[in-house]
C-alpha positions, 0 to 999 in steps of 0.5 A: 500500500502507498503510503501518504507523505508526512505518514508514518505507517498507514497501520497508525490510526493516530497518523491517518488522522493527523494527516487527513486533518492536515490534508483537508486544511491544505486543500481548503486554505492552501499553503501559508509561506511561513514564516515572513522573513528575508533573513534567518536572524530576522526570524529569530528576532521576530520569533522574541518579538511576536510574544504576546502580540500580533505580527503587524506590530512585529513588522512595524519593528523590525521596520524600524531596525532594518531602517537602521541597519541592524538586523546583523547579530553582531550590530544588534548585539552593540546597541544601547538596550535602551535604544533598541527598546525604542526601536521595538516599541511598536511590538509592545512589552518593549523593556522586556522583549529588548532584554530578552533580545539581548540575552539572546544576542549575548549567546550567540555572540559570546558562545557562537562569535555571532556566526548563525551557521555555527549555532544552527550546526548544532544537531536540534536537541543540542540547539534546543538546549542552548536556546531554552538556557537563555533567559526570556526564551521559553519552548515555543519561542525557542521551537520557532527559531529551531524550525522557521530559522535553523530549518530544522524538524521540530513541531512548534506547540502553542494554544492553538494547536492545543485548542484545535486538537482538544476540541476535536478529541485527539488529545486529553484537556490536560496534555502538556506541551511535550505531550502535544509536540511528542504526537506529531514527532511519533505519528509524523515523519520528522519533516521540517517542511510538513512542520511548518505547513501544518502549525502555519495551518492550525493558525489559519484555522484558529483565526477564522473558524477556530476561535474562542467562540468557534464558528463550526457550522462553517469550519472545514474540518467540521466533518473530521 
């Protein structure tokens, strides 16, 4: 028997399932060029930036620091933390987020001389350790930089992967965050492209259908 891309076995009821809820949002919304960003350390930064807030607000900052030519780990990292809360200011919690920033930016120019190449070399659970020992940066913040950045095979967790698949019963309400992200790495081929496409979609669906009062009579994947 064929097996579907993505698919681990075609035996693995968990897997069929989470490849036909993945399949039905592909062909009804289509593919979400995730993640907008012309540049590896432009998503790293957007991935600190866009914590509690929208990506319009994120792009009016990185606006403002491309503006300024800063979107370099190394210049960034020379900035007055002060001067780049100003910058960041359009991204909201500004003091933290530039803290946050620099905590980061202190790793990767201490411990990698600024370099991207030298920390995305790391195998992803390396990565993952290093990234999580930076203070401000948590598990989704540091999931995003591994697979929209290092382009590295990780599913990326957060409330509305949680919420979509609560709903639909193919989760317990009291599942973790390593519970969720351990179902997609066990039933899903470790690929960074389905990855992507897949957490870009589940968003997709949570802001338009999925939301807090759900539209489900008009939901895609009503049926599943």
């Amino acid at each position: 028997m064929k097996e579907i891309i993505g698919q681990k076995s075609s035996y693995d009821p968990v897997s069929k399932r989470l490849m036909r809820l993945y399949e039905t949002l592909f062909l009804f919304f289509g593919p979400q060029h995730w993640w907008p960003g012309e540049t590896a350390f432009e998503v790293m930064v957007g991935a600190v930036l866009t914590q509690n807030t929208n990506w319009k607000n994120v792009e009016r900052a990185i606006a403002n620091l491309k503006e300024r030519g800063l979107l370099d780990p190394v210049r960034l990292n020379k900035l007055d933390q002060k001067e780049l809360a100003e910058l960041i200011r359009p991204a909201g919690y500004y003091n933290i987020k530039a803290k946050r920033l620099k905590n980061l930016l202190s790793t990767v120019n201490e411990k990698f001389e600024g370099d991207l190449n030298q920390i995305f070399s790391l195998d992803t659970e390396s990565l993952r350790q290093v990234l999580l020992s930076v203070k401000g940066i948590g598990k989704e913040t540091a999931d995003s930089i591994i697979l929209y950045a290092a382009k590295k095979p990780i599913f990326v967790v957060d409330s509305y992967t949680y919420r979509v698949l609560s709903r639909h019963n193919i989760i317990p309400e009291e599942s973790t965050y390593e519970d969720i992200q351990e179902l997609f790495h066990t039933h899903l081929e470790r690929d960074e492209r389905l990855y992507n496409e897949y957490h870009a979609l589940i968003v997709k669906l949570c802001k338009t259908y999925c939301l807090k009062e759900p539209k489900c009579r008009d939901c895609p994947i009503k049926d599943l």
